[in-house]
N, C-alpha and C positions, 0 to 999 in steps of 0.2 A: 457875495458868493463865498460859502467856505473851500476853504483850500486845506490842501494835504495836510501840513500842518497844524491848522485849529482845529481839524476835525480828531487829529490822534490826540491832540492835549488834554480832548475831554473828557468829562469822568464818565470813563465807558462801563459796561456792566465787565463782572470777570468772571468769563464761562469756565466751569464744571471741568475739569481736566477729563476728569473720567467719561465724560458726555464726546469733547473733542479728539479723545482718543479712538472713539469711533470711526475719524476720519478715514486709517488708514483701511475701510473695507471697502470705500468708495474709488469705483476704479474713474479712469483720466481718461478722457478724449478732447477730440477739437473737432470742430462744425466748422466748415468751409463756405463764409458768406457771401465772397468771391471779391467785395471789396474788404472786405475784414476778416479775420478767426476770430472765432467763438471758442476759446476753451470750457470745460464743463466738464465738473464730475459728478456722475452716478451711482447709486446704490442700489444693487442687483439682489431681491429676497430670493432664498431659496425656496422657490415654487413650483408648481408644476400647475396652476390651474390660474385664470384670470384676476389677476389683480388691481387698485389701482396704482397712478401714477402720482406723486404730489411734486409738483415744481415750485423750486424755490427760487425769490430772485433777491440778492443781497441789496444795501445800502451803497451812500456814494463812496464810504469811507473804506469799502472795500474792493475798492476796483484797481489798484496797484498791487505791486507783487504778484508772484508765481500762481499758479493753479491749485492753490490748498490755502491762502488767505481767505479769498471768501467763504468759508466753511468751517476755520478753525479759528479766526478774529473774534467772530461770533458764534454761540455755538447750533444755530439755527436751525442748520438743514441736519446737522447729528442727531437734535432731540428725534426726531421721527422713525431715524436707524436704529434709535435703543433698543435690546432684548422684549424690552417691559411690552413696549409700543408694536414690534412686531409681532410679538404672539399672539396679539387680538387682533391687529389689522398690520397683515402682510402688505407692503407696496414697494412697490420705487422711488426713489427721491432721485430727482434729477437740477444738479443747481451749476445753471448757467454761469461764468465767469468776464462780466462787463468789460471791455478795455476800457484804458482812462482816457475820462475827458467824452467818454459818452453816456448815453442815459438810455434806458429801457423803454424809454415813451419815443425814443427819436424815431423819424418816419421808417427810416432803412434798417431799422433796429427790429423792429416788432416783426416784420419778415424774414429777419433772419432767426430771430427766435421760434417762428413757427415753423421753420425750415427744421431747425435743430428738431423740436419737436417730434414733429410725423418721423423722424430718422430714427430717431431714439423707440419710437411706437412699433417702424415697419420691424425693427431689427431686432424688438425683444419682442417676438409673439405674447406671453404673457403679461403683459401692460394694456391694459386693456384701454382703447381710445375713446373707448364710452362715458369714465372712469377718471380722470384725468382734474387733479383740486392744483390750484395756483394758489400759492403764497408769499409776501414780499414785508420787509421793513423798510421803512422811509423812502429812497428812489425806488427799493422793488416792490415796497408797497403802492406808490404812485402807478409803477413800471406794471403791476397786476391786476391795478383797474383798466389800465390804459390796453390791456391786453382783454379783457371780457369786452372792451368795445369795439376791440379793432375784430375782434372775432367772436360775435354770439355764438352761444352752441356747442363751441369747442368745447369750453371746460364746464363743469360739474360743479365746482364748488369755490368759493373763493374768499381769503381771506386777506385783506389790505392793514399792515399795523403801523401806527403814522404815516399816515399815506394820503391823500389826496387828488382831485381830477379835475378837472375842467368842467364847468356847469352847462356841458350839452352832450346828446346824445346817450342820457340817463336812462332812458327805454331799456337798454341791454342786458340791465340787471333787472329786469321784471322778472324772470325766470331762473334764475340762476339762486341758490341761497346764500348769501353774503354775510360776516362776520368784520367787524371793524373793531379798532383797539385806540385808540390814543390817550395821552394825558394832558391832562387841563391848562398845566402849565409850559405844554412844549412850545419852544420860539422857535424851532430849527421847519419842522413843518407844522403850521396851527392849525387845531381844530375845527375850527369854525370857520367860517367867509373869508374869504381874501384876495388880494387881484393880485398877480404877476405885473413885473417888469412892461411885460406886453402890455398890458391892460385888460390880459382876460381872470373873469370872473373864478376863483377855485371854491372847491368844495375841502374843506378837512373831512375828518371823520365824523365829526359831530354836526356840521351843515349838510354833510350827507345823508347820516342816517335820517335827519329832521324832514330833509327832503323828502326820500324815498317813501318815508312813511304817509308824510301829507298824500304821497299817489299813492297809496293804497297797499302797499306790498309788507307783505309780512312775515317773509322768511330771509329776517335779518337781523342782527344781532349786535348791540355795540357795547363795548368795554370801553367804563371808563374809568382813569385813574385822578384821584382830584388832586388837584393843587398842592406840589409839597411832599406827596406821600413815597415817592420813588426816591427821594435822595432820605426820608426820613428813615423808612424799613431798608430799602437795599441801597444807600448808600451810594447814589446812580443818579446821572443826569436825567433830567427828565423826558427827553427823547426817547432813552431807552424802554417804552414803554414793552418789548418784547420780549422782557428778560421774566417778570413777571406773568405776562400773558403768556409764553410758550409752557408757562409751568401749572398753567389753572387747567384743570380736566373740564371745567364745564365749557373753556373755550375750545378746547379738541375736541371736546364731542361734539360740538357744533358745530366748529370749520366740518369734520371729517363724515359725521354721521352715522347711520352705522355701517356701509359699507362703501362710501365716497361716491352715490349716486345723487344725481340733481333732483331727484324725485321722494327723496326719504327728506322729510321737511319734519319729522315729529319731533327732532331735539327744540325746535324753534316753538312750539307751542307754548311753553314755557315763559319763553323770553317777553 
């Protein structure tokens, strides 16, 4: 298991100053789980008409420290809050903040996350519930599939970047259009096949997508990075497969679409 320490030694990407400066437009709240807080902060577009919501769920490396780590370690949930990205598509970014020593996939986790959720929905009328793309890196990418199954329907759209799931209960993405990212050489979460501790069966991104496809489904999408090329171009652990993929346009327009609904599937035609 990595701990606090091996995980900050690594050669992490190093976000965009001007990207993470965006932070401070993102206001602060806490979700009351009742056996835990949820802190989380949000980013409120200035709107007036239905928009959607993109949630974001950080890594494990970010789940210590204050309420502005996981947001500004990485610059993940700011790329979406940029000027650029707003003018074409207005949303919410809403990015939960894990306490340490839990995971996004635990059982009493995912209900309070859908708590958070509907609260953040009831409370901004303009967020629209219809609307609503989940995205995550390594634990939040595992923590974003793990959330499409514990709740078909809910969300809209989804993107998992080194991320991983458990090989049952695949059904839940028939309808939903999915985007996957990893790279070839990551050890931290792998690609392809592998068993846990427990002895159950995982999917990477790359056994997933293999899967999915075998059943028929075709509004999916997988990025891959090959072997090498992350620490060659940027310098960067190979984990970091997000640092690259949050900067490719053909991967946003596909997580997003063109207006974050489940039903606009034509960027995937392509793929």
């Amino acid at each position: 298991m990595w701990d606090k320490d091996q995980l900050r030694a690594m050669h992490w990407d190093k976000p965009d100053e001007k990207i993470i400066a965006k932070e401070k437009s993102f206001v602060r709240g806490e979700y009351d789980a009742g056996a835990f807080k949820l802190p989380y902060r949000l980013f409120v577009p200035m709107v007036r008409v239905k928009v959607p919501m993109i949630i974001y769920l950080h890594g494990a490396d970010d789940r210590w420290d204050d309420n502005t780590y996981h947001i500004t370690h990485h610059e993940n949930a700011c790329i979406f809050a940029m000027d650029d990205w707003q003018v074409r598509h207005p949303c919410y970014i809403l990015a939960p903040h894990c306490p340490e020593k839990r995971f996004w996939e635990q059982d009493d986790m995912k209900p309070a996350l859908k708590g958070l959720f509907d609260e953040v929905l009831k409370k901004y009328g303009f967020a629209d519930p219809r609307r609503v793309l989940i995205f995550g890196n390594s634990m939040g990418g595992v923590g974003a599939l793990a959330m499409v199954k514990e709740y078909p329907g809910f969300f809209s759209r989804a993107l998992s970047i080194c991320g991983a799931t458990v090989n049952m209960g695949l059904e839940a993405f028939d309808d939903i259009p999915l985007c996957l990212v990893h790279s070839e050489d990551d050890k931290i979460v792998k690609p392809g096949k592998y068993y846990s501790l427990t002895g159950q069966e995982l999917l990477g991104s790359f056994a997933l997508y293999d899967q999915l496809r075998s059943n028929g489904k075709k509004d999916i999408y997988l990025k891959k990075y090959p072997a090498g090329s992350l620490m060659k171009k940027y310098d960067i652990h190979p984990h970091c497969s997000w640092y690259p993929a949050l900067r490719d346009d053909e991967l946003k327009r596909k997580f997003f679409g063109k207006d974050g609904t489940r039903e606009d599937k034509k960027a995937f035609q392509d793929a």
